[in-house]
N, C-alpha and C positions, 0 to 999 in steps of 0.2 A: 598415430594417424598416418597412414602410407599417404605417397603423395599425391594421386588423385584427389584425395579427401583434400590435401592441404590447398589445390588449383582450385577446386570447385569451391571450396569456402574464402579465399582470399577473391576468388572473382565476384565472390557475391555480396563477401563487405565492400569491395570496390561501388561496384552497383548500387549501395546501399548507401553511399559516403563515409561508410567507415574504416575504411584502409587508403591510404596511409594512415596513422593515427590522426585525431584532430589537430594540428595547432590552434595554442591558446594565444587568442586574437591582439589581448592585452593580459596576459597573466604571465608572471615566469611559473615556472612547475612549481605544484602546489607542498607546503612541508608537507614530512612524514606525521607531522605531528598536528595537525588538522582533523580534529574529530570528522567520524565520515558524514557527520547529520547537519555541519557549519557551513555556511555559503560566507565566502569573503566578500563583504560586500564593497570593496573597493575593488576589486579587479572580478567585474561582473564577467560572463563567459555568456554569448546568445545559445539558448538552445536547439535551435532549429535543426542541427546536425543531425537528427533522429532520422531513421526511415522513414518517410511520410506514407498511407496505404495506395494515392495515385502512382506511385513508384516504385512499385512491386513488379523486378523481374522476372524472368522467367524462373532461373537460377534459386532468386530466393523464393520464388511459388512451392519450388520441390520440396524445403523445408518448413514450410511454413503451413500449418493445418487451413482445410478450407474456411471461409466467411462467412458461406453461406448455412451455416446450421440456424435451424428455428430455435425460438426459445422456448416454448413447448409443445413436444410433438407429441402426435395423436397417440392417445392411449398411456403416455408416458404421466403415472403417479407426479402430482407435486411434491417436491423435497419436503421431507417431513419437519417438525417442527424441531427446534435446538432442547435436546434433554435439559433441566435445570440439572445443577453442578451436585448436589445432593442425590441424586438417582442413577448419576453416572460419576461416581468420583476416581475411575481410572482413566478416563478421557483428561482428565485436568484435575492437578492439586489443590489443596484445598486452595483459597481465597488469600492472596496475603494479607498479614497480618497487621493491617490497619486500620486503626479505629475510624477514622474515618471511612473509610470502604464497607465496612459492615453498615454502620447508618445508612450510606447512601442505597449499598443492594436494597436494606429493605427498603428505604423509603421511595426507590423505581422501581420496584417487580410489579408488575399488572399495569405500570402506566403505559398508555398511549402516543403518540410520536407528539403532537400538541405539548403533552402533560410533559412529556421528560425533557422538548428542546425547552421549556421554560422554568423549568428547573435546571436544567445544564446551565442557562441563562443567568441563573443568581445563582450560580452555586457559590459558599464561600468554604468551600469545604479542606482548602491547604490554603499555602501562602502567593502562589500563581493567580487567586482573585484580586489581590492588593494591586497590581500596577496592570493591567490588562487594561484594553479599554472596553472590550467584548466577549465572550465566551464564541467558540466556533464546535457548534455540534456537528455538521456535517451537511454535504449536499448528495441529489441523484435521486435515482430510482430507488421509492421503498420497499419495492419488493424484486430487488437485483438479483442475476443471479452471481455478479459479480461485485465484491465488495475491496476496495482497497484501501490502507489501514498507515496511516503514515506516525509520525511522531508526534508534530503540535505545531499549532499554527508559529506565522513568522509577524513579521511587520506589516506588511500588507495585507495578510491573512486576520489578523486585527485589526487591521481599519477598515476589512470589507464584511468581514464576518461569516467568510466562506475559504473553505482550504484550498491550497493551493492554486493560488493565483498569483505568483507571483513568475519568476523566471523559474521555478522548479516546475509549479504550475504547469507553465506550459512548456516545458520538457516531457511533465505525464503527460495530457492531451496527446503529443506526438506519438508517444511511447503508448496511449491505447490505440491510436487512430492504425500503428502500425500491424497492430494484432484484428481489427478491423470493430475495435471499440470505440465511445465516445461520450462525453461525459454526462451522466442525467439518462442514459440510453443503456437500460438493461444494468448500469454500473453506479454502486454507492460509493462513493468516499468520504473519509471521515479521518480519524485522529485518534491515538493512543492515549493526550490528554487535549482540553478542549481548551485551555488560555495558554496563552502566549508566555514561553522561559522567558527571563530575562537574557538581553542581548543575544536570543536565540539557541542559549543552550540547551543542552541535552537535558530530560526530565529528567530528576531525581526518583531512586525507587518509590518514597513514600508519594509523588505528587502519583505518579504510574497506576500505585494500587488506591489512591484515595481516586481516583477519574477512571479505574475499569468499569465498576459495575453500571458505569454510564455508556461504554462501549459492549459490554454483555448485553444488557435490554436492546441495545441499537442489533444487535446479530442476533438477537431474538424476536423480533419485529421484521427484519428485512431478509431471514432466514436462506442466506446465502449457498449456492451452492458451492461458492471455491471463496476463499479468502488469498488476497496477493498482501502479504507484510511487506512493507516498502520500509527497508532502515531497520537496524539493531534495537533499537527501543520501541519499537513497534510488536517484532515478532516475541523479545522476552515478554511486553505484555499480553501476549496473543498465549503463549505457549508454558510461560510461567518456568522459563527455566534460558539458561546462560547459554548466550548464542553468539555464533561466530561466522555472517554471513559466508565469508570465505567456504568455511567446512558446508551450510547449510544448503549452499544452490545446489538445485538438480533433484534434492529430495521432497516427497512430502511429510508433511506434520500433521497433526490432526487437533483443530479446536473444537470440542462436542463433537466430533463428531463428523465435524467439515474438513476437506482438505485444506491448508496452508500452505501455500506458498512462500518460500523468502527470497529477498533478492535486495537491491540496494536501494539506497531513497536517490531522489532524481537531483535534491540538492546537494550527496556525494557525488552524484555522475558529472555535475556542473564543474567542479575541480577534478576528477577523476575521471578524464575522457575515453579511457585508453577501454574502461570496464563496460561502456555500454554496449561492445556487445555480447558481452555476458550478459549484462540484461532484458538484451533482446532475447538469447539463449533461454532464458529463465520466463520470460512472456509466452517464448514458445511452447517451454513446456509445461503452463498454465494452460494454456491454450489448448494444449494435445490432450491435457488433462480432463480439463473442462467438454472436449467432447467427447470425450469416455465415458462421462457423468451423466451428457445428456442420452445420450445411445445405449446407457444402462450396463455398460460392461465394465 
């Protein structure tokens, strides 16, 4: 990066609030040993630090794609439908291999949004229905063209019955409102598994592949045109292979057939301030992507 580049992007995370780095308000620096998907819930961090979209400079207007795209423009085909994994098996490996997850495919393929949130509902199909207090399928627009895809609910996210609502919550909110998204508004979000780990941990492979094919019918139903994987157990169940968001930003992936997005979950960015704006980096080029998609090129 000559230095031009480096004036023009330090003025514009200025602008943004994101340079100098954040100071954590009440937190000392977070361990290295800190799964990236764990929020410490004694030393909470506010997230409001985000770029908000009324505070769009000039500066960061030049990198930023425009707002204003329709969400269908004249004469533009609707995205086609998500191939089933049988008709397409180089888009995505087979299914993992758990007995659980084969029951469930078949017993969701051909349901309806009604049919499969109430089934999500009682699912007891791993050991994550035993201490939940709710299942959380998901909220938004079902027919997004934006769908974002996080790990699994938390504590609050359990007692509301709706993702993300807590402090990561509304870290996203900020983090779509910046790209000039909003939630329920063209955008689905939902969850990799649908009850709550205990104390918040990361899901196990088999909980991951027993709760996909509850996430396959949800992206076959809302048949998305971009997918944002938010978190490492997100995008391995998205992609069905070993991910390292580090290595992964900047690139896309492809689920059936959809672009994929990966980038970081918002409840790593809450201990990990330093990285958002690589995530904003990663929004953007969601974003630059997304109207590529819709402009057909």
């Amino acid at each position: 990066m000559n230095a031009s580049s480096r004036v023009r992007r330090d003025g514009m995370l200025r602008e943004m609030g994101l340079a100098p780095l954040w100071r954590l308000r009440s937190v000392a620096t977070a361990a290295p040993e800190v799964r990236d998907e764990v929020v410490d819930k004694a030393a909470p961090v506010e997230p409001e630090a985000w770029p908000a979209q009324a505070g769009v400079s000039a500066a960061m207007a030049t990198a930023l794609p425009r707002g204003d795209l329709p969400r269908e423009r004249p004469g533009l085909p609707r995205r086609p439908a998500v191939v089933p994994p049988a008709a397409d098996p180089a888009s995505r490996p087979a299914e993992p291999a758990a007995p659980a997850g084969g029951v469930i495919a078949d017993a969701v393929g051909g349901l309806g949004w009604d049919e499969l949130e109430a089934r999500i509902r009682e699912c007891a199909a791993c050991g994550l229905c035993k201490r939940r207090k709710q299942a959380v399928p998901g909220v938004g627009d079902r027919e997004a063209d934006w769908l974002f895809v996080g790990e699994g609910p938390g504590a609050e996210e359990d007692e509301r019955g709706e993702p993300f609502v807590g402090q990561a919550g509304r870290l996203l909110d900020n983090m779509l409102a910046s790209i000039g998204l909003a939630r329920g508004q063209d955008v689905y979000i939902g969850n990799a598994v649908k009850c709550r780990p205990p104390n918040n941990r990361t899901p196990e492979t088999p909980e991951l592949a027993a709760c996909f094919p509850y996430l396959q019918r949800q992206i076959e139903l809302i048949r998305p045109r971009l997918i944002v994987a938010l978190g490492r157990p997100a995008a391995q169940a998205l992609l069905n292979q070993e991910i390292k968001i580090g290595a992964a930003r900047g690139k896309l992936f492809s689920y059936q057939g959809i672009p994929v997005v990966v980038t970081y979950h918002p409840a790593y960015l809450l201990r990990n301030l330093a990285d958002k704006a690589k995530t904003w980096e990663d929004l953007c080029f969601a974003r630059a992507n997304m109207a590529r998609l819709k402009a057909g090129t």
